[in-house]
PDB file of the backbone (N, CA, C, O) and the ligand in Angstrom, with CONECT records:
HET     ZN  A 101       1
ATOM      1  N   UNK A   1     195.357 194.474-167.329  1.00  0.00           N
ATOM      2  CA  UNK A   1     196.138 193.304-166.936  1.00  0.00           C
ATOM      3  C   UNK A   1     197.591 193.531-167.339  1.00  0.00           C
ATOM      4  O   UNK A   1     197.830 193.713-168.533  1.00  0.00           O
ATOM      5  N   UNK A   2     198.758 193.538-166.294  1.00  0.00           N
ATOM      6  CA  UNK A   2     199.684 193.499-166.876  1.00  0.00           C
ATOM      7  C   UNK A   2     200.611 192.226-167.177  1.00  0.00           C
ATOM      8  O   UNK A   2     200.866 191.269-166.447  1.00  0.00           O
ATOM      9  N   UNK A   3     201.019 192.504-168.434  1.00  0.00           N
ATOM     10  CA  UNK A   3     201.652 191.325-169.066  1.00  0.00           C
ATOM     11  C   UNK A   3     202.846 190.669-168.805  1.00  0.00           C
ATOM     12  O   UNK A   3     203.713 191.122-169.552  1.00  0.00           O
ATOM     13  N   UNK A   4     203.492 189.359-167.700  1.00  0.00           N
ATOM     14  CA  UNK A   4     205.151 189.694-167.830  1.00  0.00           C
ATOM     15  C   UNK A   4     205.854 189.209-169.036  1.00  0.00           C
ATOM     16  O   UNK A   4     205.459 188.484-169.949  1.00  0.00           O
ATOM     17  N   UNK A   5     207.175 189.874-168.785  1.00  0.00           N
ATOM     18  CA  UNK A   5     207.747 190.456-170.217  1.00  0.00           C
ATOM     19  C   UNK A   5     209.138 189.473-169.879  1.00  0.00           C
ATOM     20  O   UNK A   5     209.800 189.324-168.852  1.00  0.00           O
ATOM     21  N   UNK A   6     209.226 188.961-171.081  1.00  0.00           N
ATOM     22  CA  UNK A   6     210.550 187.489-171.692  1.00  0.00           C
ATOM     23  C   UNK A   6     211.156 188.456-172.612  1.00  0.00           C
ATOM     24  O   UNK A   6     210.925 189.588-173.037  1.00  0.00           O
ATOM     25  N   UNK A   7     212.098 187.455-172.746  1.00  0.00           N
ATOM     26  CA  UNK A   7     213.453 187.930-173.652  1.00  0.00           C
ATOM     27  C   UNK A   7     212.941 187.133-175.448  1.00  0.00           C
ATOM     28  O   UNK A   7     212.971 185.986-175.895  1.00  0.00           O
ATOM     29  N   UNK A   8     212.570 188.307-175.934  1.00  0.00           N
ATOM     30  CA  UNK A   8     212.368 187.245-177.734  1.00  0.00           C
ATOM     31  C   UNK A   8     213.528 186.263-177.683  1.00  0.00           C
ATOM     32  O   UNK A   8     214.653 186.273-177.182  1.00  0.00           O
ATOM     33  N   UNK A   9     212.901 185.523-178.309  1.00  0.00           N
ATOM     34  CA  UNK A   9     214.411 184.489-178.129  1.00  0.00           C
ATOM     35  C   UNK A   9     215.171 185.093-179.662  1.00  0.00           C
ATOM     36  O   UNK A   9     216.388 184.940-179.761  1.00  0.00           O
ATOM     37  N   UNK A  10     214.452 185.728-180.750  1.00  0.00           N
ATOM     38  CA  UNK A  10     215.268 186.055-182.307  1.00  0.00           C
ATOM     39  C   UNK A  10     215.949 186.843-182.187  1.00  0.00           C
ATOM     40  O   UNK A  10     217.094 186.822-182.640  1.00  0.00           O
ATOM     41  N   UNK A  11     215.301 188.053-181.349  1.00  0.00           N
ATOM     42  CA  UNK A  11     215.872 189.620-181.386  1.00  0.00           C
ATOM     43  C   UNK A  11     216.658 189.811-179.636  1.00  0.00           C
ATOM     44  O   UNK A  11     217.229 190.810-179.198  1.00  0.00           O
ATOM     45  N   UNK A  12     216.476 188.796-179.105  1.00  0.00           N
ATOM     46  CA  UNK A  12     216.736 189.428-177.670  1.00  0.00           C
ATOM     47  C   UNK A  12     215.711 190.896-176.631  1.00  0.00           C
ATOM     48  O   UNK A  12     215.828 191.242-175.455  1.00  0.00           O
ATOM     49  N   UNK A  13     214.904 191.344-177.597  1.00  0.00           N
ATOM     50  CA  UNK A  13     214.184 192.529-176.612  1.00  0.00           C
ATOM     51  C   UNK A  13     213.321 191.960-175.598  1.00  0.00           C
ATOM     52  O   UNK A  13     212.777 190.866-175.748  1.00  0.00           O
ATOM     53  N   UNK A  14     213.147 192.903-174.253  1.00  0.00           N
ATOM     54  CA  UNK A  14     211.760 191.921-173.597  1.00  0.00           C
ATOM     55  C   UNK A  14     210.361 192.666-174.111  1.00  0.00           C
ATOM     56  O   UNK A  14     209.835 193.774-174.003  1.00  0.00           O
ATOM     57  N   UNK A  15     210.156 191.728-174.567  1.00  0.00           N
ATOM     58  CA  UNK A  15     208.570 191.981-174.700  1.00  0.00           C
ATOM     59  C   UNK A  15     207.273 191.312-174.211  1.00  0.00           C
ATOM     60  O   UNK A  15     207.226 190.083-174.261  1.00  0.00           O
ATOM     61  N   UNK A  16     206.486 191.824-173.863  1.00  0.00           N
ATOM     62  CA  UNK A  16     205.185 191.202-172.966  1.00  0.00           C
ATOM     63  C   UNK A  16     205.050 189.612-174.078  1.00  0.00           C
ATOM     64  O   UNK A  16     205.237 189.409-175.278  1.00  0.00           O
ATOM     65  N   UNK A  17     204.573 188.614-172.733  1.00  0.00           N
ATOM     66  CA  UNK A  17     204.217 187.638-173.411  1.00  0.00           C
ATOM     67  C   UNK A  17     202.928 187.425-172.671  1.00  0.00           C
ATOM     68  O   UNK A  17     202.840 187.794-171.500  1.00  0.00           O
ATOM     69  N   UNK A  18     201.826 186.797-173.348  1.00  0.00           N
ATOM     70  CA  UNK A  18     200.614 186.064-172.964  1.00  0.00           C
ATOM     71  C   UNK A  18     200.544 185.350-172.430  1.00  0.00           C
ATOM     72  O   UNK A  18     201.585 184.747-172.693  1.00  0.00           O
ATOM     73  N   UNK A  19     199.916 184.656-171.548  1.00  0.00           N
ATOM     74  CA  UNK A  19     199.668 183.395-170.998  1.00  0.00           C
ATOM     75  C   UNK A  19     198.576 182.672-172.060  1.00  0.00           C
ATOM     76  O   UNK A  19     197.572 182.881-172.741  1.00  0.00           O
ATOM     77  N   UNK A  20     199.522 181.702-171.683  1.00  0.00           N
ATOM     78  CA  UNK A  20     198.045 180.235-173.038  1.00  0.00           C
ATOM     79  C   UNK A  20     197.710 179.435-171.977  1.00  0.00           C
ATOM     80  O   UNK A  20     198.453 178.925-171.139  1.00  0.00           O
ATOM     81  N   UNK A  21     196.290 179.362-172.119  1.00  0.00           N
ATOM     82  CA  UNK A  21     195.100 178.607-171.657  1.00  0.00           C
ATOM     83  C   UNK A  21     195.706 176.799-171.542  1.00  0.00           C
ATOM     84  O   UNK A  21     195.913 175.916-172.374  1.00  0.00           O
ATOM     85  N   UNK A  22     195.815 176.900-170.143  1.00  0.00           N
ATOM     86  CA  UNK A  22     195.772 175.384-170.100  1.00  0.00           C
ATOM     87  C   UNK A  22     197.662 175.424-169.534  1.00  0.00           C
ATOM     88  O   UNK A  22     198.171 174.800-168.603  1.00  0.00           O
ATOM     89  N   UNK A  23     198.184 176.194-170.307  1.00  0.00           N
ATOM     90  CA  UNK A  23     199.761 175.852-169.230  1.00  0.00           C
ATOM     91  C   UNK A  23     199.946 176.886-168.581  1.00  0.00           C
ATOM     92  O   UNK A  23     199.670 178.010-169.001  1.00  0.00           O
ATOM     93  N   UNK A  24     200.652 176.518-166.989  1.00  0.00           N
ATOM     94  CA  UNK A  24     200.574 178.183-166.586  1.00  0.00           C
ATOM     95  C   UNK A  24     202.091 178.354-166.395  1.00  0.00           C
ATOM     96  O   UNK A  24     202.692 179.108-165.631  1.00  0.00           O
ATOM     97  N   UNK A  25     202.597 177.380-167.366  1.00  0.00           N
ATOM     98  CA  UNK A  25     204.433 178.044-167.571  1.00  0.00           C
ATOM     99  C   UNK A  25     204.362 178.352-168.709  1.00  0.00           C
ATOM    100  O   UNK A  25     205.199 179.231-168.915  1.00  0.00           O
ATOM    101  N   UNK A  26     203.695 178.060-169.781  1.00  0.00           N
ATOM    102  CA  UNK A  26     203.982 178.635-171.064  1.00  0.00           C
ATOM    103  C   UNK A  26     203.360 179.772-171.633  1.00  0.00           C
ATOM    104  O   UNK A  26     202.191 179.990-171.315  1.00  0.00           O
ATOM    105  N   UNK A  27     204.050 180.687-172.575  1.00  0.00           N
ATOM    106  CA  UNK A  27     204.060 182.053-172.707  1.00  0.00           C
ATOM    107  C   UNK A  27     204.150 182.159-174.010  1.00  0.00           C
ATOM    108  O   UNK A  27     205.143 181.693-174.568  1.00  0.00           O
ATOM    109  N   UNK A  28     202.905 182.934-174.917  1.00  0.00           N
ATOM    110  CA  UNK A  28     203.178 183.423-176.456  1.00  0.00           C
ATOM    111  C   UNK A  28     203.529 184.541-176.235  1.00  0.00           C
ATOM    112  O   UNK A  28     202.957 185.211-175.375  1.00  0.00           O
ATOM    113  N   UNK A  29     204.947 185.196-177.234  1.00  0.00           N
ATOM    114  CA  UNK A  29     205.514 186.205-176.958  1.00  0.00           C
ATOM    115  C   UNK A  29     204.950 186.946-178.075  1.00  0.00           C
ATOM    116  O   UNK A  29     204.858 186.499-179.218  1.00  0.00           O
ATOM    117  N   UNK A  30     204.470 188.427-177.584  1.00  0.00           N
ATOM    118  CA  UNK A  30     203.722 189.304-178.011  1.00  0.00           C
ATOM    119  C   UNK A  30     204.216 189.587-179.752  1.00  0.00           C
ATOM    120  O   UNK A  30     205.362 189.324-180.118  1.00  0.00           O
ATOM    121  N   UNK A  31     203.258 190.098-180.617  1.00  0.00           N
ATOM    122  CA  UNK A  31     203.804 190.300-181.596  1.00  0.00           C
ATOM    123  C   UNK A  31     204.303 191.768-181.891  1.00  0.00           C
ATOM    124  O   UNK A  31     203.538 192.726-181.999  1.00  0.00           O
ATOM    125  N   UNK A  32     205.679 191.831-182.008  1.00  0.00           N
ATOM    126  CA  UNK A  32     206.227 192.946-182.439  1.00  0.00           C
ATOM    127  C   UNK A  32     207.572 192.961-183.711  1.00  0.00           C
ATOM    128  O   UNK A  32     208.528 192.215-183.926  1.00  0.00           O
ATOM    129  N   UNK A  33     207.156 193.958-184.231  1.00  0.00           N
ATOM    130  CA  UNK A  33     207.722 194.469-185.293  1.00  0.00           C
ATOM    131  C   UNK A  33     210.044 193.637-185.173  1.00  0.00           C
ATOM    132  O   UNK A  33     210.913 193.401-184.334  1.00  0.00           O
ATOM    133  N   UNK A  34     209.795 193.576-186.772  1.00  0.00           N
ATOM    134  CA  UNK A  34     211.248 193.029-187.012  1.00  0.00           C
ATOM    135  C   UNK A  34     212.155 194.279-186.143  1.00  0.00           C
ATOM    136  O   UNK A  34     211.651 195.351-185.808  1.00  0.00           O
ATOM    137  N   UNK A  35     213.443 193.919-185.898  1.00  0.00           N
ATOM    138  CA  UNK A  35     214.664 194.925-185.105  1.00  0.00           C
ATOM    139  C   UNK A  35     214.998 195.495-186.467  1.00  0.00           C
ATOM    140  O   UNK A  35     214.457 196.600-186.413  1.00  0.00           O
ATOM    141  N   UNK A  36     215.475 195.411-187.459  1.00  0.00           N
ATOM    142  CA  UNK A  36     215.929 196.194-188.275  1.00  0.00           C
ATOM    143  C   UNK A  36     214.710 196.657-189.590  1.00  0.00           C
ATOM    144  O   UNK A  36     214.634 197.821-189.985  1.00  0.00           O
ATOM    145  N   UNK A  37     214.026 195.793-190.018  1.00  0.00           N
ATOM    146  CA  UNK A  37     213.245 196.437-190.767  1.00  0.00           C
ATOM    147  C   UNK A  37     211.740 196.366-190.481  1.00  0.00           C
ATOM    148  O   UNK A  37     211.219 195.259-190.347  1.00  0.00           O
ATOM    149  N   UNK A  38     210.991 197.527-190.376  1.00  0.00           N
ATOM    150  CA  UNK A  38     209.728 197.271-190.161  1.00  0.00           C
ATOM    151  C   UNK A  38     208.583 196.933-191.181  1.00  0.00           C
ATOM    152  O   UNK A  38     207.528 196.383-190.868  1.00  0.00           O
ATOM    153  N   UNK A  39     208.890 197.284-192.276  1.00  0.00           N
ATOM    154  CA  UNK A  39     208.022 197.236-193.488  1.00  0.00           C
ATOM    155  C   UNK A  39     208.792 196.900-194.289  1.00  0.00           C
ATOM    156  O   UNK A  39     209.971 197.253-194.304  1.00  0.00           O
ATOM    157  N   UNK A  40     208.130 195.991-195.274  1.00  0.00           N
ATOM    158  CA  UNK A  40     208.872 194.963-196.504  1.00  0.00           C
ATOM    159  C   UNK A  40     208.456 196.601-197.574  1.00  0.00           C
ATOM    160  O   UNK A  40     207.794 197.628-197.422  1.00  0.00           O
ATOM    161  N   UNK A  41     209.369 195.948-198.678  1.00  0.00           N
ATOM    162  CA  UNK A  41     208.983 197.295-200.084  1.00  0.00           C
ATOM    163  C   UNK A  41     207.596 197.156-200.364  1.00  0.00           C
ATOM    164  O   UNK A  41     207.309 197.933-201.275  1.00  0.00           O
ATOM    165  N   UNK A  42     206.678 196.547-200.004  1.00  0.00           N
ATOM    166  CA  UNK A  42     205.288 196.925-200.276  1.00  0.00           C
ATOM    167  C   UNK A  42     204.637 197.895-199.262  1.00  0.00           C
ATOM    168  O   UNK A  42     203.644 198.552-199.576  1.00  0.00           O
ATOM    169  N   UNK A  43     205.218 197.975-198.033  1.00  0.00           N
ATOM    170  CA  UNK A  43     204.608 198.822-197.104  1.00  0.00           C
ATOM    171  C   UNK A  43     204.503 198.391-196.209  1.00  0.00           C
ATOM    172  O   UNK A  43     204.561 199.012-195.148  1.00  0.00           O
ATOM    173  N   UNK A  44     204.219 196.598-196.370  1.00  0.00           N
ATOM    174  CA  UNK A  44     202.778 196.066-195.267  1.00  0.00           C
ATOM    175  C   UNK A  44     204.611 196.107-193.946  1.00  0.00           C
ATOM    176  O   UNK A  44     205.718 196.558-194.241  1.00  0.00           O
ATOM    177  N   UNK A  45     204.085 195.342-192.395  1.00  0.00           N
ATOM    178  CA  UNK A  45     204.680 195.730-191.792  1.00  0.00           C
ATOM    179  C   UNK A  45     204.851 194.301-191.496  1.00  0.00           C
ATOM    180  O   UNK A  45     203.922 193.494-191.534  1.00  0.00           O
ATOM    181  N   UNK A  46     206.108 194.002-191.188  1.00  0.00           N
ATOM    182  CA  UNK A  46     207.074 193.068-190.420  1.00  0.00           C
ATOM    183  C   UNK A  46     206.963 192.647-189.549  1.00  0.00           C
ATOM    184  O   UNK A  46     206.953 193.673-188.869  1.00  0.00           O
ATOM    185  N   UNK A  47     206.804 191.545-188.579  1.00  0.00           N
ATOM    186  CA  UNK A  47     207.035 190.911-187.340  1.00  0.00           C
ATOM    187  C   UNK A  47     207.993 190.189-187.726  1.00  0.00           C
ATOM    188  O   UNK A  47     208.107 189.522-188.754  1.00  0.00           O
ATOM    189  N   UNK A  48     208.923 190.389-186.575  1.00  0.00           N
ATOM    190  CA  UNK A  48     210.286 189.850-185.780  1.00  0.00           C
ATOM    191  C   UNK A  48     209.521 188.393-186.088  1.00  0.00           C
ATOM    192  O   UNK A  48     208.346 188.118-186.332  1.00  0.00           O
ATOM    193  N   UNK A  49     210.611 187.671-185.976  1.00  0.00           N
ATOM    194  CA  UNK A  49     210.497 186.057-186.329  1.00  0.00           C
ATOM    195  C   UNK A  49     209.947 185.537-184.968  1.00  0.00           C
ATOM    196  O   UNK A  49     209.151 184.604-185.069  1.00  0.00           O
ATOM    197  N   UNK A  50     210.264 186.028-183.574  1.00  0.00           N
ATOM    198  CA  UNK A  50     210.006 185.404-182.660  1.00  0.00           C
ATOM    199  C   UNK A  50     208.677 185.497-182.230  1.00  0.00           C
ATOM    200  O   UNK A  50     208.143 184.825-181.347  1.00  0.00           O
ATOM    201  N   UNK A  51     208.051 186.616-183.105  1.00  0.00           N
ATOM    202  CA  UNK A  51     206.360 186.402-182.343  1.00  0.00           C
ATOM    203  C   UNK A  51     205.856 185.730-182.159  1.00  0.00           C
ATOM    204  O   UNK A  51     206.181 184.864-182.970  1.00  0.00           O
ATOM    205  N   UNK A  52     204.715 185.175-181.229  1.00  0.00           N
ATOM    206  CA  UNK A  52     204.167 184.720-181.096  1.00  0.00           C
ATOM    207  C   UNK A  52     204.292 182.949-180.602  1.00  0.00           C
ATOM    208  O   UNK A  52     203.571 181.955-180.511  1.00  0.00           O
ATOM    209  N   UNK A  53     205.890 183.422-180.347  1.00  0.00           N
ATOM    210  CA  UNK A  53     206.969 182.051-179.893  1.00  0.00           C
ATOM    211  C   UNK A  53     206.449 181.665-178.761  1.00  0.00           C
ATOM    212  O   UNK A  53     205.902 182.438-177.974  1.00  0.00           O
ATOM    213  N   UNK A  54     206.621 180.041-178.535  1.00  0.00           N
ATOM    214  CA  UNK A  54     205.795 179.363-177.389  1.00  0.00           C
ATOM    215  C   UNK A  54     207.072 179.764-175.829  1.00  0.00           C
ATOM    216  O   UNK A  54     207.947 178.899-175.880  1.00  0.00           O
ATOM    217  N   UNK A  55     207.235 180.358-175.098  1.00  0.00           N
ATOM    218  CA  UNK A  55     208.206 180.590-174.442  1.00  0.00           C
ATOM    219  C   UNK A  55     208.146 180.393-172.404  1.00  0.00           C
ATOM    220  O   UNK A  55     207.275 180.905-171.702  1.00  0.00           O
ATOM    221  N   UNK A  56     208.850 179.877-172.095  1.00  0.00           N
ATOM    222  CA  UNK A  56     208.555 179.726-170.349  1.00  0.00           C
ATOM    223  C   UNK A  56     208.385 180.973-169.498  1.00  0.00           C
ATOM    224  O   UNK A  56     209.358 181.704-169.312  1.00  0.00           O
ATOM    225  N   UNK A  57     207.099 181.279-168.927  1.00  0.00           N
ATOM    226  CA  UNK A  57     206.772 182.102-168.337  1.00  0.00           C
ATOM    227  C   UNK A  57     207.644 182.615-167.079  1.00  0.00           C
ATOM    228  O   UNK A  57     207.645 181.781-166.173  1.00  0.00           O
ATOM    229  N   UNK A  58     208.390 183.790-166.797  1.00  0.00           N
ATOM    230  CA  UNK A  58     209.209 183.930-165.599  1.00  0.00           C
ATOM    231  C   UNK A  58     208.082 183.757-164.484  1.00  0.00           C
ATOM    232  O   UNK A  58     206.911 184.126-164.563  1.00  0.00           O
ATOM    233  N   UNK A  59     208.790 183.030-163.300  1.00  0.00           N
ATOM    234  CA  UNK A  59     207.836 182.475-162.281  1.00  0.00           C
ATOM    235  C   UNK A  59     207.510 183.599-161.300  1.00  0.00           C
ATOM    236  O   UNK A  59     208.581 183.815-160.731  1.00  0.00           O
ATOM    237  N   UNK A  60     206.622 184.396-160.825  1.00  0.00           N
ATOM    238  CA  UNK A  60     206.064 185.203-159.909  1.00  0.00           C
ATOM    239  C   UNK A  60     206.968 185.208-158.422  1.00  0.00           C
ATOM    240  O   UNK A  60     207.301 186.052-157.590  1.00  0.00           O
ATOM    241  N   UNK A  61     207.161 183.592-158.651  1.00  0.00           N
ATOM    242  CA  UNK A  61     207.920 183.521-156.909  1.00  0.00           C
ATOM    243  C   UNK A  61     207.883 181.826-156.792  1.00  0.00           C
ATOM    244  O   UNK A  61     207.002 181.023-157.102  1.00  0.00           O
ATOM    245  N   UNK A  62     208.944 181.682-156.333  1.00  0.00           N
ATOM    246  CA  UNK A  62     209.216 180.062-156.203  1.00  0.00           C
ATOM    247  C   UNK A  62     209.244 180.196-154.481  1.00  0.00           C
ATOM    248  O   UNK A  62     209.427 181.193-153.782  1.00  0.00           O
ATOM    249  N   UNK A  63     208.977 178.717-154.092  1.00  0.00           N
ATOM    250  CA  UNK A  63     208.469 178.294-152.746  1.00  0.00           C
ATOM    251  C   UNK A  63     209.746 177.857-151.948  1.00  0.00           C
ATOM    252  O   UNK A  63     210.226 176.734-152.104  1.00  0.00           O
ATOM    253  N   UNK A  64     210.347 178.895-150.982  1.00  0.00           N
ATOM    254  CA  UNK A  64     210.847 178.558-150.211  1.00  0.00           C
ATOM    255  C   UNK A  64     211.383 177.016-149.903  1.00  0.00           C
ATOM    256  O   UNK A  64     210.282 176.573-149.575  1.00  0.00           O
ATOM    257  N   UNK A  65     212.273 175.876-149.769  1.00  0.00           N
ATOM    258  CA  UNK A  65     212.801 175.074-149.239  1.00  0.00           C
ATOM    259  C   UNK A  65     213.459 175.300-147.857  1.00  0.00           C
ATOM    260  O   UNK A  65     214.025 176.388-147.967  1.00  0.00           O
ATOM    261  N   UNK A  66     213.626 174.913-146.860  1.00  0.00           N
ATOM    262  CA  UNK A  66     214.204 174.665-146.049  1.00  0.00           C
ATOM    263  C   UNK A  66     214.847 173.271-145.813  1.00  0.00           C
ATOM    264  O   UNK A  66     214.143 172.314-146.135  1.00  0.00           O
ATOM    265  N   UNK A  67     216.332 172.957-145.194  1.00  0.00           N
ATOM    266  CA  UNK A  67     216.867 171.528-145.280  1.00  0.00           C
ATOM    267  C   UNK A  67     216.742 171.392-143.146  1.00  0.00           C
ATOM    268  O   UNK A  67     217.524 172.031-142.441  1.00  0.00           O
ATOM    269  N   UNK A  68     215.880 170.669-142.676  1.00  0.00           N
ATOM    270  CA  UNK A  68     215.408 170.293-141.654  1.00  0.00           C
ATOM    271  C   UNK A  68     215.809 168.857-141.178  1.00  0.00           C
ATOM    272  O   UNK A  68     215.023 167.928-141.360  1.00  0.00           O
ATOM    273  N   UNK A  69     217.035 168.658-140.562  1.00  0.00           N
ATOM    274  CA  UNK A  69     217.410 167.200-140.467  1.00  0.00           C
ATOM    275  C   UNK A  69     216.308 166.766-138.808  1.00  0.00           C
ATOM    276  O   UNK A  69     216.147 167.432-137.785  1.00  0.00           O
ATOM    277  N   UNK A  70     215.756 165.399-139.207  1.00  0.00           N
ATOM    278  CA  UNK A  70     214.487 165.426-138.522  1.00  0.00           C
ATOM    279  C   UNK A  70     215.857 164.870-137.197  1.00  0.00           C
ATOM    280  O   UNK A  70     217.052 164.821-137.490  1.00  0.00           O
ATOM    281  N   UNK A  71     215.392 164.573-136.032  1.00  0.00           N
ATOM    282  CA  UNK A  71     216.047 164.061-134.873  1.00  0.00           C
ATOM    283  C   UNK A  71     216.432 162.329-135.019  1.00  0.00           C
ATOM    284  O   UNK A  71     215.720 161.513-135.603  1.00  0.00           O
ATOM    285  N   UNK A  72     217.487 162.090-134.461  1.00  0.00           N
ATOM    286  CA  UNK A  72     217.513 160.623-134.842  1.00  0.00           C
ATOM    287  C   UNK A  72     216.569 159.842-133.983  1.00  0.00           C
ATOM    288  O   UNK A  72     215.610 159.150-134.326  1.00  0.00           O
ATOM    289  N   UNK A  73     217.131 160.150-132.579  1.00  0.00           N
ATOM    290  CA  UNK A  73     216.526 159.930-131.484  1.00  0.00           C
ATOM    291  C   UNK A  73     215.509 160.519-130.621  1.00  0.00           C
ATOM    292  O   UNK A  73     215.692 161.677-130.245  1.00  0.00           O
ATOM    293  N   UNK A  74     214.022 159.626-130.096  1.00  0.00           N
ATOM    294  CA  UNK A  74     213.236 160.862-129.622  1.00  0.00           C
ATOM    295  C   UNK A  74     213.646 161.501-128.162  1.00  0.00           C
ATOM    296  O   UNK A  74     214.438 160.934-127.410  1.00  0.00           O
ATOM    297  N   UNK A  75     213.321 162.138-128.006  1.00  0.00           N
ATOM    298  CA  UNK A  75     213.705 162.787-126.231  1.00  0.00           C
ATOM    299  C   UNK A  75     213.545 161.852-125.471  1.00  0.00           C
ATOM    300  O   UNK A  75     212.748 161.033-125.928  1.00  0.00           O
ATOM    301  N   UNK A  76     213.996 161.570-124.389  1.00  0.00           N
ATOM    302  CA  UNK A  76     214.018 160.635-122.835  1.00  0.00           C
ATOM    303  C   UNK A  76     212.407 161.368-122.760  1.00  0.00           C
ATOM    304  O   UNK A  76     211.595 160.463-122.567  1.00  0.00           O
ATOM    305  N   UNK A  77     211.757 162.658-122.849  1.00  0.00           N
ATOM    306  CA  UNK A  77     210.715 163.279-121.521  1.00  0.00           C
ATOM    307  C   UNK A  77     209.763 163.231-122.918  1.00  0.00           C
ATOM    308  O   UNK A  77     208.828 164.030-122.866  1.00  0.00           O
ATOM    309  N   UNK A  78     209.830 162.536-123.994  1.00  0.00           N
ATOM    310  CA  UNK A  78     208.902 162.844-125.415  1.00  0.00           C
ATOM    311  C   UNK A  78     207.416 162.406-125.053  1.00  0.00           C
ATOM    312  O   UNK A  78     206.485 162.814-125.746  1.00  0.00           O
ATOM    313  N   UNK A  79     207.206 161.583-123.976  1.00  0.00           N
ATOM    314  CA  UNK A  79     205.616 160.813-123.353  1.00  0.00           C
ATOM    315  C   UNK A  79     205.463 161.732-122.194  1.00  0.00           C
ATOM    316  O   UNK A  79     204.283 161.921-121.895  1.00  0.00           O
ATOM    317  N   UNK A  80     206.174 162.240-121.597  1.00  0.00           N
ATOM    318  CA  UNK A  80     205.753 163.129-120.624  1.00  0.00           C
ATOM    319  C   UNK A  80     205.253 164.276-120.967  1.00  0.00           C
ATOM    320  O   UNK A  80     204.827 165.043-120.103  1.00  0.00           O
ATOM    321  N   UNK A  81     205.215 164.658-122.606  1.00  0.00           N
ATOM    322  CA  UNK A  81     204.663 165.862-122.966  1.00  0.00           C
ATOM    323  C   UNK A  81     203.007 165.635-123.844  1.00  0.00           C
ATOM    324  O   UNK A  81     202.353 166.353-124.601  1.00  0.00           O
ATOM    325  N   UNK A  82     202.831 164.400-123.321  1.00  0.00           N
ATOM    326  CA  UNK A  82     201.184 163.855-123.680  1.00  0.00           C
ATOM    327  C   UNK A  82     200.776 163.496-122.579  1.00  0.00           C
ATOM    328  O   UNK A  82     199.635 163.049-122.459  1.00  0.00           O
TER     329      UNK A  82
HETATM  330 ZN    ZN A 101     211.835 189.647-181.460  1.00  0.00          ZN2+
END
């Protein structure tokens, strides 16, 4: 499955975000490692502040509009075409 990918909102990188169950605009952004340090002095390893941030899913494709001004008046021949 591929994942689409948002802007962290902490660090700015794009990284894959998830889709959460139940909204299909909202997006947990993947967990990845801090931009400058990856491991604290014990070793263990860092996530960037923005993981797992609730974030708006970029949309696949938005639906066409068209602006269609309807007629004011119907045709003189509009019953002759029934
Ligand atoms: Zn980040």
């Amino acid at each position: 499955m591929k994942l689409p990918r948002v802007h962290c909102p902490k660090c700015e990188r794009p990284v894959a975000a998830r889709p959460i169950p139940g909204h299909l605009t909202k997006g947990a952004v993947w967990r990845h490692d801090a931009p400058t340090l990856r491991r604290d002095t014990d070793g263990r390893l860092l996530s960037c502040g923005g993981s797992l941030e609730v974030v708006e899913l970029p949309t696949p494709g938005v639906q066409l509009t068209f602006d269609v001004e309807a007629p004011e008046v119907e045709p003189l021949d509009a019953m002759a075409l029934f």
